[in-house]
Biopython code that builds the backbone (N, CA, C, O; Angstrom):
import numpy as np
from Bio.PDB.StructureBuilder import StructureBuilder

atoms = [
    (1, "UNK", "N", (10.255, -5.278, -11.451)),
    (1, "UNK", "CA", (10.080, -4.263, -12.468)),
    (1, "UNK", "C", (10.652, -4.739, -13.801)),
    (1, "UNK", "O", (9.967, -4.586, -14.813)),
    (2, "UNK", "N", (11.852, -5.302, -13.877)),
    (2, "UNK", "CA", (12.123, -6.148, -15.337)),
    (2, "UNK", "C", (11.644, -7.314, -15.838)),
    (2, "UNK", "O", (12.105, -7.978, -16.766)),
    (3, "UNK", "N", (10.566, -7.550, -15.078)),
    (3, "UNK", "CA", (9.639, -8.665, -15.627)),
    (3, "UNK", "C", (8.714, -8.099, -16.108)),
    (3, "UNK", "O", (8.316, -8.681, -17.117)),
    (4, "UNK", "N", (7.886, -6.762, -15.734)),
    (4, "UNK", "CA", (7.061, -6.147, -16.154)),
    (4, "UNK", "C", (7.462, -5.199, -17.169)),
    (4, "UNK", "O", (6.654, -4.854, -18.031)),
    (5, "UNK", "N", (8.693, -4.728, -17.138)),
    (5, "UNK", "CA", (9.131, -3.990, -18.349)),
    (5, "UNK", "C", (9.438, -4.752, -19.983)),
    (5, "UNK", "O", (9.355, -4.292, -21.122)),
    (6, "UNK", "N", (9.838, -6.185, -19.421)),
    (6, "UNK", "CA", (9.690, -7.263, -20.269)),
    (6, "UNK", "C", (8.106, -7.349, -21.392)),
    (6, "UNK", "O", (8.077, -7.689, -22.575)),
    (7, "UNK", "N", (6.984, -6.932, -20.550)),
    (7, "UNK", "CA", (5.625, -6.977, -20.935)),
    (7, "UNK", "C", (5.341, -8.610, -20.580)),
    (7, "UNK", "O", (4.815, -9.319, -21.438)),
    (8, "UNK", "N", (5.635, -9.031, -19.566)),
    (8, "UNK", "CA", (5.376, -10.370, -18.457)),
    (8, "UNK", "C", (3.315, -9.750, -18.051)),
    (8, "UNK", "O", (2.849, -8.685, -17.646)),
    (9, "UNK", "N", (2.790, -10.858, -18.376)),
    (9, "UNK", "CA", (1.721, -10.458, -17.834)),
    (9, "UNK", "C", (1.782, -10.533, -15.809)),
    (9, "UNK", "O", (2.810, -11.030, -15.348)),
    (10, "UNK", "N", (0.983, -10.172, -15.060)),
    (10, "UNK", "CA", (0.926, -9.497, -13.539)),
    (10, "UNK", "C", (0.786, -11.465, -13.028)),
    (10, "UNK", "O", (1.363, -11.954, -12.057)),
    (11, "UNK", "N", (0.015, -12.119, -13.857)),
    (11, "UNK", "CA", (-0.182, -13.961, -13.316)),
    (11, "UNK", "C", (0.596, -14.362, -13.772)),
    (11, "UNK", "O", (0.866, -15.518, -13.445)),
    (12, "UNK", "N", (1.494, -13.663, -14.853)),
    (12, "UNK", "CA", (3.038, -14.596, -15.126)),
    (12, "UNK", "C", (4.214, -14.064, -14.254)),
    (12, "UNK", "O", (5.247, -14.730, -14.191)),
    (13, "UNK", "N", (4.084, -12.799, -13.528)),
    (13, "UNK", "CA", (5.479, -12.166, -12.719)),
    (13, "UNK", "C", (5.031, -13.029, -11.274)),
    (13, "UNK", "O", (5.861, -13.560, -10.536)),
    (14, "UNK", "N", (3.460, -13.047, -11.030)),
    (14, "UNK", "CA", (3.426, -13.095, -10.016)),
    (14, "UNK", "C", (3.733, -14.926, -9.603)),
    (14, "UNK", "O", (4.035, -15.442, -8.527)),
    (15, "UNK", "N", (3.523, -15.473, -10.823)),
    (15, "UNK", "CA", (3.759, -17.077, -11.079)),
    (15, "UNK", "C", (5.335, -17.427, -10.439)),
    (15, "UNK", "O", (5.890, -18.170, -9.630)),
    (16, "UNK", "N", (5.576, -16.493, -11.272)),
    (16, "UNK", "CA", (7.545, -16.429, -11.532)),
    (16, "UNK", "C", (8.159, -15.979, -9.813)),
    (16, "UNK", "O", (8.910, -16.660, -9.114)),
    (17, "UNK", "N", (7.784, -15.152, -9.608)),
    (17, "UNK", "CA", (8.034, -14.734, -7.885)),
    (17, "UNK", "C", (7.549, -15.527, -6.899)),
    (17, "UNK", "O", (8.237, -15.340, -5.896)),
    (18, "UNK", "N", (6.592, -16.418, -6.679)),
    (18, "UNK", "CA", (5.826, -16.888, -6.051)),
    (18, "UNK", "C", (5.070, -16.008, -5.365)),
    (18, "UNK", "O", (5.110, -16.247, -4.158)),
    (19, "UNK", "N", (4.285, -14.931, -5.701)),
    (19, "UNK", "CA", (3.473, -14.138, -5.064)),
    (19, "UNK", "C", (1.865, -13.999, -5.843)),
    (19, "UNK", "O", (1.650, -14.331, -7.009)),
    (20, "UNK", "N", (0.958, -13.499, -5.006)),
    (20, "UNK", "CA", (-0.475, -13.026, -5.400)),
    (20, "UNK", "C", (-0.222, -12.052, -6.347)),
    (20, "UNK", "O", (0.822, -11.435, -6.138)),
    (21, "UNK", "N", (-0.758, -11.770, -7.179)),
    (21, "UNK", "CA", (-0.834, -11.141, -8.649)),
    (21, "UNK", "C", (-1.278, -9.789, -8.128)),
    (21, "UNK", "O", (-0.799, -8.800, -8.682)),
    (22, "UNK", "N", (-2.459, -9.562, -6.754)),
    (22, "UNK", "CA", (-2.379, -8.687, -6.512)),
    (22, "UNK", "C", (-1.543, -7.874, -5.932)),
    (22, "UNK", "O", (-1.670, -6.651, -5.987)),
    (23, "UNK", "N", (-0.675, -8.427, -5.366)),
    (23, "UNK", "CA", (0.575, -8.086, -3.940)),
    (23, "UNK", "C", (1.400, -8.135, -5.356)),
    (23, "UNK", "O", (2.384, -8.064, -4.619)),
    (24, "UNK", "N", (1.981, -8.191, -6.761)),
    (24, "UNK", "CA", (2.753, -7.766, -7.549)),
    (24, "UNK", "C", (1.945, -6.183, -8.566)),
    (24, "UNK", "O", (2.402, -5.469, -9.458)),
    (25, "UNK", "N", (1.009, -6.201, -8.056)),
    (25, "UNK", "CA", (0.596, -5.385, -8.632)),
    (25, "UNK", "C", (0.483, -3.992, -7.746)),
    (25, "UNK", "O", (0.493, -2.873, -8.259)),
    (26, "UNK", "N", (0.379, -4.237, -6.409)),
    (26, "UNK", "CA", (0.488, -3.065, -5.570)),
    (26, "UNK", "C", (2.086, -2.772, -5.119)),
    (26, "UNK", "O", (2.501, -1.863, -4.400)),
    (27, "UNK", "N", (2.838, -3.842, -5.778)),
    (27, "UNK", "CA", (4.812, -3.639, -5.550)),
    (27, "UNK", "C", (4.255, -2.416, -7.039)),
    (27, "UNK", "O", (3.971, -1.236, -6.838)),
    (28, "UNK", "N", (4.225, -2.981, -8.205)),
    (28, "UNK", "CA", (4.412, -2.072, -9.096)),
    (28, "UNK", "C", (3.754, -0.899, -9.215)),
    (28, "UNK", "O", (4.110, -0.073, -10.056)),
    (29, "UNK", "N", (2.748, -0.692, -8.412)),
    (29, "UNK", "CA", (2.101, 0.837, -8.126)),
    (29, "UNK", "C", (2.683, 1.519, -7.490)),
    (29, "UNK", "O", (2.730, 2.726, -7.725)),
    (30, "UNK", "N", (3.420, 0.849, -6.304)),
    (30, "UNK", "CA", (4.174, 1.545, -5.407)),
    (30, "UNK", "C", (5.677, 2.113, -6.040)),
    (30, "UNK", "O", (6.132, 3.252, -5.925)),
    (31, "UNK", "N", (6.307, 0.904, -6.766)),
    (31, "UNK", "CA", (7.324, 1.561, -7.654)),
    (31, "UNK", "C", (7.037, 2.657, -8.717)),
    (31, "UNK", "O", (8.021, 3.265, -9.140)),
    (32, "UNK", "N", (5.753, 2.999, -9.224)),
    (32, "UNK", "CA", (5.352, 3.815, -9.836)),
    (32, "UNK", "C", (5.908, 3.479, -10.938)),
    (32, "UNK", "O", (6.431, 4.460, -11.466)),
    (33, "UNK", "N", (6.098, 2.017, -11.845)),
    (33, "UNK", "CA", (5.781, 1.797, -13.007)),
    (33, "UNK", "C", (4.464, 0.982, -13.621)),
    (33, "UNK", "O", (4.415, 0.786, -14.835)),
    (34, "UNK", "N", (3.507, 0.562, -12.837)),
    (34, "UNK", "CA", (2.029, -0.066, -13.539)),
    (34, "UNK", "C", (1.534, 1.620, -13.729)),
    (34, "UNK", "O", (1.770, 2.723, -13.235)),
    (35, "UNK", "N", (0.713, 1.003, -14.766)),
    (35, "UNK", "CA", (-0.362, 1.930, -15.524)),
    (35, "UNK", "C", (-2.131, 1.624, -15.545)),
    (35, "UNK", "O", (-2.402, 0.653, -16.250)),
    (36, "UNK", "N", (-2.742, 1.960, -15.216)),
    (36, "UNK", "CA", (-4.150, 1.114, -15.942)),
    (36, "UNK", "C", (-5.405, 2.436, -15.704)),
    (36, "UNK", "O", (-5.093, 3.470, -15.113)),
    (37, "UNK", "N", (-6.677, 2.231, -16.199)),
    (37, "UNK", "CA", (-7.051, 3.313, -16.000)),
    (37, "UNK", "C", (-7.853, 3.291, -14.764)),
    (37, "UNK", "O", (-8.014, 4.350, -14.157)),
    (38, "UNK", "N", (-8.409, 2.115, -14.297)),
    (38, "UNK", "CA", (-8.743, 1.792, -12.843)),
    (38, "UNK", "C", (-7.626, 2.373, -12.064)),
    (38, "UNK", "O", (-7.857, 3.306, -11.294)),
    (39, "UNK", "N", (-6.414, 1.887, -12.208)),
    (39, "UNK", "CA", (-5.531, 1.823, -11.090)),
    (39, "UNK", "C", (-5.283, 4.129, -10.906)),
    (39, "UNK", "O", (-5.113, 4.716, -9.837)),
    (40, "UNK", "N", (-5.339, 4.580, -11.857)),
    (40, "UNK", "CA", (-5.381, 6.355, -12.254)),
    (40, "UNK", "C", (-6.669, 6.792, -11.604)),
    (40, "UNK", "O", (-6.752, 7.854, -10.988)),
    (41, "UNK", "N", (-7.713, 5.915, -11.760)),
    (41, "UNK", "CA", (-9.306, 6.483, -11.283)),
    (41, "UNK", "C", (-8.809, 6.488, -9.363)),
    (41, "UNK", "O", (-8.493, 7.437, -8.646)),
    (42, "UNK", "N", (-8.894, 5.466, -9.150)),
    (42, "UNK", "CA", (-9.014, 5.027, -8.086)),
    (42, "UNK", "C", (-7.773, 6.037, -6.856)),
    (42, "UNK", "O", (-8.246, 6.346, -5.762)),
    (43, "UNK", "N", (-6.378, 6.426, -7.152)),
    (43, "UNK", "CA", (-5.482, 7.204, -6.924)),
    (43, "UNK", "C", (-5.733, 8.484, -7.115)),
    (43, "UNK", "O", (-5.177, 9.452, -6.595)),
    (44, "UNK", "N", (-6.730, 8.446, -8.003)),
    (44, "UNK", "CA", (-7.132, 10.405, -8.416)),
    (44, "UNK", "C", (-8.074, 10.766, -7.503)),
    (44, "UNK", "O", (-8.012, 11.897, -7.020)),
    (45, "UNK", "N", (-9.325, 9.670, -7.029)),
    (45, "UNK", "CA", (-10.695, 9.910, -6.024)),
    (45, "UNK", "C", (-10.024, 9.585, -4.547)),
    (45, "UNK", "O", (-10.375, 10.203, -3.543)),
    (46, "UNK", "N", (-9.264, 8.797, -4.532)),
    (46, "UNK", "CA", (-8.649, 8.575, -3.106)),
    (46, "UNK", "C", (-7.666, 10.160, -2.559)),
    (46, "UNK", "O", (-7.607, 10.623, -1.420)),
    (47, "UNK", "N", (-7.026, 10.668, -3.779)),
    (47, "UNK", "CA", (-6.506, 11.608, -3.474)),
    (47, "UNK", "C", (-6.793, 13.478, -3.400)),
    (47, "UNK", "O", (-6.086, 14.444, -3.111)),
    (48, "UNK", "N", (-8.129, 13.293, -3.809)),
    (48, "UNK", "CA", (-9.404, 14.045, -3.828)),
    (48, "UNK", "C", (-9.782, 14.464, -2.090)),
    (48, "UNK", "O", (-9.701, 15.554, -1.524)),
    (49, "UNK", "N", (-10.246, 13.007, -1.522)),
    (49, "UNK", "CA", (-10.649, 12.830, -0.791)),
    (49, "UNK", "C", (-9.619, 13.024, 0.436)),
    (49, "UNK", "O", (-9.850, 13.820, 1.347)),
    (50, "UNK", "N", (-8.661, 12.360, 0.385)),
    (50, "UNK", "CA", (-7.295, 12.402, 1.154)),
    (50, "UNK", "C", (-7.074, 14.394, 1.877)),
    (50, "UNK", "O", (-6.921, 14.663, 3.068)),
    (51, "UNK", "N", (-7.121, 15.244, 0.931)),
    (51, "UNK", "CA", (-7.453, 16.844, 1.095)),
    (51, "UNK", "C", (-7.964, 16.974, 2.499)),
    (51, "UNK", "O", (-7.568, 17.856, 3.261)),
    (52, "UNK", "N", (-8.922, 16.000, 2.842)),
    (52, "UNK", "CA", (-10.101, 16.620, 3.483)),
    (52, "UNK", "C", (-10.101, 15.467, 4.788)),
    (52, "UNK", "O", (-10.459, 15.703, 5.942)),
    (53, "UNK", "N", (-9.801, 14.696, 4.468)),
    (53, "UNK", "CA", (-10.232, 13.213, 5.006)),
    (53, "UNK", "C", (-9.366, 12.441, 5.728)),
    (53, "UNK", "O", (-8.298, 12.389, 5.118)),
    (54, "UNK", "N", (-9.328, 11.709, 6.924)),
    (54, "UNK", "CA", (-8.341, 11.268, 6.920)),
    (54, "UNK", "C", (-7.684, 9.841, 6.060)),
    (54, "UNK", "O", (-7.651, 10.184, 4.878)),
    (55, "UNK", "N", (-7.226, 8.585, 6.166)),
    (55, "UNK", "CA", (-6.762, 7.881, 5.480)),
    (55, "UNK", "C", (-7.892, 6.079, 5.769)),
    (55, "UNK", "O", (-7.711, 5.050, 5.119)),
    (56, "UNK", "N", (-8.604, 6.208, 6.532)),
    (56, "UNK", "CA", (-8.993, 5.445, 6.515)),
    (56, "UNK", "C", (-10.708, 5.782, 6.124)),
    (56, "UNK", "O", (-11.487, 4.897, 5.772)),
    (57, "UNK", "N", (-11.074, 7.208, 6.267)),
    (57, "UNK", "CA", (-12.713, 7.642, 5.472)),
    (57, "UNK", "C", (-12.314, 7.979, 4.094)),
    (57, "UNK", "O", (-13.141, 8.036, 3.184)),
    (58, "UNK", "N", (-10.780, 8.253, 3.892)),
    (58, "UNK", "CA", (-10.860, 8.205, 2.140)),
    (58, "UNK", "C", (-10.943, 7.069, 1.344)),
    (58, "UNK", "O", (-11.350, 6.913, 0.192)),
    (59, "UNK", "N", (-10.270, 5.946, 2.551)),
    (59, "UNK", "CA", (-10.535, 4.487, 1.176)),
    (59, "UNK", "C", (-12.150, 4.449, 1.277)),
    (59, "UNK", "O", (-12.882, 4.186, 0.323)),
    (60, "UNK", "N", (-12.475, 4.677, 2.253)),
    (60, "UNK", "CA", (-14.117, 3.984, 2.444)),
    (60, "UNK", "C", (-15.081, 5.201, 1.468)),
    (60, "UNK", "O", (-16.287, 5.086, 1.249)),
    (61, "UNK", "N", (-14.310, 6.207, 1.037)),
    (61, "UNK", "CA", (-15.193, 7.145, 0.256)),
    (61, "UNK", "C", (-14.596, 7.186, -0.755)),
    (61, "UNK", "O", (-14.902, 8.054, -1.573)),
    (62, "UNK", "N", (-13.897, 6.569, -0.942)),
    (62, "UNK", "CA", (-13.524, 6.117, -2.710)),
    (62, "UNK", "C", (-13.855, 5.156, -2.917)),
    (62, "UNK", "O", (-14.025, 4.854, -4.098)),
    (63, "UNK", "N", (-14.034, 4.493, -2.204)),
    (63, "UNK", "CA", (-14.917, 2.715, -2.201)),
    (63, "UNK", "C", (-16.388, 3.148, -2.789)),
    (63, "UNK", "O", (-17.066, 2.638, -3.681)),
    (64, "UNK", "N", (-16.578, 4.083, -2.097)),
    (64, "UNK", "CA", (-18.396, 4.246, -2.390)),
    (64, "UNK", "C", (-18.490, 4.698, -3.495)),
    (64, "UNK", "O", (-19.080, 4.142, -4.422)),
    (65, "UNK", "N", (-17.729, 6.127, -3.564)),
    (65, "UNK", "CA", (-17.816, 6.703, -5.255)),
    (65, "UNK", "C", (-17.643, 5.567, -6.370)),
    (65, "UNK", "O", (-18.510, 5.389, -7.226)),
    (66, "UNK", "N", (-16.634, 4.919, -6.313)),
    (66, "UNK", "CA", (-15.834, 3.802, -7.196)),
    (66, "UNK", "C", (-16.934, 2.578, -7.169)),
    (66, "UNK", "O", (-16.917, 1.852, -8.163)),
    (67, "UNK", "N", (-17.571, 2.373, -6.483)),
    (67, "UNK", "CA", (-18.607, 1.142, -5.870)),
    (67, "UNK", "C", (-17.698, -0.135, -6.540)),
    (67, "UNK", "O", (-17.874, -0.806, -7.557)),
    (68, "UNK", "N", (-16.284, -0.159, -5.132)),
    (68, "UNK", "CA", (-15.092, -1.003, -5.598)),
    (68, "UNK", "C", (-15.535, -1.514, -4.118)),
    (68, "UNK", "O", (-16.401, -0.937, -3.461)),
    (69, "UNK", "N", (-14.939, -2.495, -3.744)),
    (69, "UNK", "CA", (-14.725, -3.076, -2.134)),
    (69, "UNK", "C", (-13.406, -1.937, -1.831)),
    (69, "UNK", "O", (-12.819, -1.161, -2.585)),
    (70, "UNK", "N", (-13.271, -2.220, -0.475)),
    (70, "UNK", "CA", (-12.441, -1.765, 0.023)),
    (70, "UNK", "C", (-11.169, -2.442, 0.324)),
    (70, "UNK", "O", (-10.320, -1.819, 0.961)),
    (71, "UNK", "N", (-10.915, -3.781, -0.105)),
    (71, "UNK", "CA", (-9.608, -4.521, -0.345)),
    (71, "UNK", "C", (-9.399, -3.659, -1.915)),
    (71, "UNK", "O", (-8.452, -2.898, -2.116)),
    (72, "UNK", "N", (-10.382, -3.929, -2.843)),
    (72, "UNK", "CA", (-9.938, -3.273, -4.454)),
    (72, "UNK", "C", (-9.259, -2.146, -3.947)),
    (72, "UNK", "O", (-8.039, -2.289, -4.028)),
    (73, "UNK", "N", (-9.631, -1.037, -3.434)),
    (73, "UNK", "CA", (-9.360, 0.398, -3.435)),
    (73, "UNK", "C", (-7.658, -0.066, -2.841)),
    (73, "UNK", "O", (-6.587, 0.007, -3.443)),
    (74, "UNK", "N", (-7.908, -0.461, -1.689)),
    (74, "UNK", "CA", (-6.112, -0.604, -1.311)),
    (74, "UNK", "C", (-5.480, -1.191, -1.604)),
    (74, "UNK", "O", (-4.296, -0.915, -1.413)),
    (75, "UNK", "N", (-5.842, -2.373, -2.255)),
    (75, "UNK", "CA", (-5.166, -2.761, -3.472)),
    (75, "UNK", "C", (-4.324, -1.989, -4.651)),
    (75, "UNK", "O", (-3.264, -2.421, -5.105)),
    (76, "UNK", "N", (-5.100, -0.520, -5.166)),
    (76, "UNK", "CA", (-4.835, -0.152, -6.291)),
    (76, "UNK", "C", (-4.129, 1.054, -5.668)),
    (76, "UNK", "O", (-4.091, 2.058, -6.378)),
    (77, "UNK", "N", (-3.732, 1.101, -4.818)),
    (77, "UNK", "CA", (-3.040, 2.099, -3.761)),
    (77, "UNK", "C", (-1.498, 1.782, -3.055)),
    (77, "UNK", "O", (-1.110, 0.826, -2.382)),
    (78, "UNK", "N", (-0.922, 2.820, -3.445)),
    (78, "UNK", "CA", (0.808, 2.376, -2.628)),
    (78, "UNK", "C", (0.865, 2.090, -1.798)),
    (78, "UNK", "O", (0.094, 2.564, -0.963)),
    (79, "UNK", "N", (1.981, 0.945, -1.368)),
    (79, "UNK", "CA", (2.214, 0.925, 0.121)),
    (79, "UNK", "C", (2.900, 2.278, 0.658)),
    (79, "UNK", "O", (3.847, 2.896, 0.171)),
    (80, "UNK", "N", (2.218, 2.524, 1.689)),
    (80, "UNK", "CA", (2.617, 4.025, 2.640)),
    (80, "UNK", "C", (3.315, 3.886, 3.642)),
    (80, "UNK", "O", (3.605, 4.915, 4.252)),
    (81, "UNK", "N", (3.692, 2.901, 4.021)),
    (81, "UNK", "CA", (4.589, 2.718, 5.259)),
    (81, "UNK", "C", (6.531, 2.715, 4.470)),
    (81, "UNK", "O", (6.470, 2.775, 3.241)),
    (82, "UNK", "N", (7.215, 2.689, 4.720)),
    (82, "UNK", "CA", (8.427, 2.429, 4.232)),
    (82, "UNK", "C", (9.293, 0.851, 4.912)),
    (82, "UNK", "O", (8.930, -0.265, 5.285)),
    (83, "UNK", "N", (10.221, 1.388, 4.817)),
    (83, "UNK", "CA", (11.361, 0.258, 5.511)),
    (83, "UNK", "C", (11.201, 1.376, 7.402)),
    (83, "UNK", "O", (11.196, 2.551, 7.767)),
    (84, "UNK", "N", (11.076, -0.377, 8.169)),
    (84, "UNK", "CA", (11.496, 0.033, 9.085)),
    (84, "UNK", "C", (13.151, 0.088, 10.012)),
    (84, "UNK", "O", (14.023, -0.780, 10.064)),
    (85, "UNK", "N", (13.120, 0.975, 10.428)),
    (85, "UNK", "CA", (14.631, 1.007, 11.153)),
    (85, "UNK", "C", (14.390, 0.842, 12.794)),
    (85, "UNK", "O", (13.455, 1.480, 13.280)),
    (86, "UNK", "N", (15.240, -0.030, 13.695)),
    (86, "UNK", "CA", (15.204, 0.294, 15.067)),
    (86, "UNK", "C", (15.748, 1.237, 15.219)),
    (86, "UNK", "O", (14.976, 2.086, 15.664)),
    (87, "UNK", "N", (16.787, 1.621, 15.081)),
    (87, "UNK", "CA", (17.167, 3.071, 15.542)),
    (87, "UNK", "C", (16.331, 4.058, 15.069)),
    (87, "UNK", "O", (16.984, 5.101, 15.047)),
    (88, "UNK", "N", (15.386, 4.213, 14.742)),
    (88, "UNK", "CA", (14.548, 5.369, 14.363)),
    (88, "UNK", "C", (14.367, 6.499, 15.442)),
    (88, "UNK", "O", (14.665, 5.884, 16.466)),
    (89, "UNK", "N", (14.092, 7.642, 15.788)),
    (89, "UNK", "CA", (13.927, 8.479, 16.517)),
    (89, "UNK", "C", (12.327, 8.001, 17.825)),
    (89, "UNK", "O", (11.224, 7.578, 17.478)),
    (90, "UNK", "N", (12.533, 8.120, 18.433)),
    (90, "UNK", "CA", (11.081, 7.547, 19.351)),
    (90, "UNK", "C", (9.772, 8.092, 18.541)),
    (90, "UNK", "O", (8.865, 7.342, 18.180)),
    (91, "UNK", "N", (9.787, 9.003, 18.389)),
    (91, "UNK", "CA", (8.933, 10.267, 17.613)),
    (91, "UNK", "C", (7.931, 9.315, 16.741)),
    (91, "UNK", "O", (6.712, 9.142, 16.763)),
    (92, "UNK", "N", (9.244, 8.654, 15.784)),
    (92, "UNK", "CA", (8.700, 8.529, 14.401)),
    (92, "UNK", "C", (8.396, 7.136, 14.300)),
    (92, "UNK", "O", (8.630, 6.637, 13.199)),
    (93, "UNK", "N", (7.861, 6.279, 15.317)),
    (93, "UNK", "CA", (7.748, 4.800, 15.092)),
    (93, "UNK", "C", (6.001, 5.019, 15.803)),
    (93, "UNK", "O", (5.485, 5.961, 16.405)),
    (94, "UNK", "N", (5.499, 3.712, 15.396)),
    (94, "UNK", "CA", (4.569, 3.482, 16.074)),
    (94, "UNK", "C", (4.172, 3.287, 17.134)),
    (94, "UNK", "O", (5.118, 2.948, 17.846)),
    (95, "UNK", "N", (2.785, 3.325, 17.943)),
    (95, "UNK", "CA", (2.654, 3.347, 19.295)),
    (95, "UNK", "C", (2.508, 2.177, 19.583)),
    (95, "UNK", "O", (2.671, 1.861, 20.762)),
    (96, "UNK", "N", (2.204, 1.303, 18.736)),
    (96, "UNK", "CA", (2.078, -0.162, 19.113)),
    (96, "UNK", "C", (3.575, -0.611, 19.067)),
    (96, "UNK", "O", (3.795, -1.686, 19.625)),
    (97, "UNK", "N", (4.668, 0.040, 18.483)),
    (97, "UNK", "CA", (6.386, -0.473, 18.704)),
    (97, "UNK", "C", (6.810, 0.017, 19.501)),
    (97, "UNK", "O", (7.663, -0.664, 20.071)),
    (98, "UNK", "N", (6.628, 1.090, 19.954)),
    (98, "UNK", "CA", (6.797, 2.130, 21.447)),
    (98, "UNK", "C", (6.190, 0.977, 22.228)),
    (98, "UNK", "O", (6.994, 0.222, 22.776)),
    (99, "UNK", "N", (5.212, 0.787, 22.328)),
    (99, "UNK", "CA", (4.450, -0.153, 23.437)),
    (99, "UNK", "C", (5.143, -1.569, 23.484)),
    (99, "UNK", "O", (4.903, -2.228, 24.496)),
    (100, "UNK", "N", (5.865, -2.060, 22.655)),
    (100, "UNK", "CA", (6.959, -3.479, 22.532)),
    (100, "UNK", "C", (7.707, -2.906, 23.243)),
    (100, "UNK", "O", (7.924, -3.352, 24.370)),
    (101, "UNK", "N", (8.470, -1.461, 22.675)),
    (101, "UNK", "CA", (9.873, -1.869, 23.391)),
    (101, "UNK", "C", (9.567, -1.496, 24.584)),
    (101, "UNK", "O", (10.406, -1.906, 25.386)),
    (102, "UNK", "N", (8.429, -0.677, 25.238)),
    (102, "UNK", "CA", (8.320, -0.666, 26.592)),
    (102, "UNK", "C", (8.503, -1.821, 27.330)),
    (102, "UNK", "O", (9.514, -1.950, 28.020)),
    (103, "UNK", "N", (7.520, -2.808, 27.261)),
    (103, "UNK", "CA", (7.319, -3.788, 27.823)),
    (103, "UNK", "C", (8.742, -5.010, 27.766)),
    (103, "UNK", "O", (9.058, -5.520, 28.841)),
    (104, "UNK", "N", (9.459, -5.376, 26.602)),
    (104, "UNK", "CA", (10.669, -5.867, 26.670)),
    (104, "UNK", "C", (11.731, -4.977, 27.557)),
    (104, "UNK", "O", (12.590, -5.463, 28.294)),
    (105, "UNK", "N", (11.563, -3.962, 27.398)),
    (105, "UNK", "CA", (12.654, -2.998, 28.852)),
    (105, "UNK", "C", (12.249, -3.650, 30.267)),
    (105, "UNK", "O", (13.007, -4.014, 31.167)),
    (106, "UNK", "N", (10.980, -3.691, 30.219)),
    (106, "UNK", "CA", (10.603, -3.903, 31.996)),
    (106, "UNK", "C", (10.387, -5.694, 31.670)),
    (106, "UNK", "O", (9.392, -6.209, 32.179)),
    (107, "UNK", "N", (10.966, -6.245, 31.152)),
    (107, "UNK", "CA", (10.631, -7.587, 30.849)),
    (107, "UNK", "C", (11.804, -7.962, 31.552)),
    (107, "UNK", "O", (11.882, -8.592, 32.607)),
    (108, "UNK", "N", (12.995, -7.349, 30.612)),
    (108, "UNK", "CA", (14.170, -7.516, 30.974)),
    (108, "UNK", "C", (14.378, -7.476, 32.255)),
    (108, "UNK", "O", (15.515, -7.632, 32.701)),
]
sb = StructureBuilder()
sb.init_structure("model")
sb.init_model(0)
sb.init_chain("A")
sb.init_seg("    ")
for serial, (resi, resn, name, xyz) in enumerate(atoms, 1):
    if name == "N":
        sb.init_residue(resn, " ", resi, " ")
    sb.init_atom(name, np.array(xyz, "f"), 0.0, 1.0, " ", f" {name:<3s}", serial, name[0])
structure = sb.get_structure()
């Protein structure tokens, strides 16, 4: 974010980090400091759709409205997952990490 607050262009932060310009550009969407009017279109029709839809027919119907691919659309979209924790509650993890630690229990 202080490379971009700098006014660092997205192929000079992403130069400087060693990362894809796009993968610095979906960190700074997710931090909720990039701006652009694609990146506002695309978050406003995804979240339109989101109402009604679940999360994987809203990228594909903001893809269509937008006539973007569907890497663009999630691209211009936050990451939704957070930090993971092992101690998390069973509840709140995935079924494919539920299904690890099953199998490492009876491994053991």
């Amino acid at each position: 974010m202080a490379l971009y607050d700098s006014e660092m262009s997205l192929q000079a932060i992403a130069d400087a980090l060693n990362l894809n310009p796009i993968k610095v550009r979906k960190l700074l969407i997710t931090a909720g400091v990039y701006e652009s009017d694609v990146a506002e279109k695309v978050q406003d029709t995804f979240e339109e759709y989101r109402e009604t839809q679940d999360y994987k027919t809203s990228i594909l119907s903001t893809s269509s409205t937008l006539q973007l691919s569907k890497a663009s659309v999630t691209s211009y979209l936050p990451y939704r997952k957070g930090v993971y924790f092992p101690s998390t509650e069973k509840e709140k993890i995935s079924v494919g990490a539920e299904r690890q630690r099953r199998y490492r229990a009876m491994k053991r």
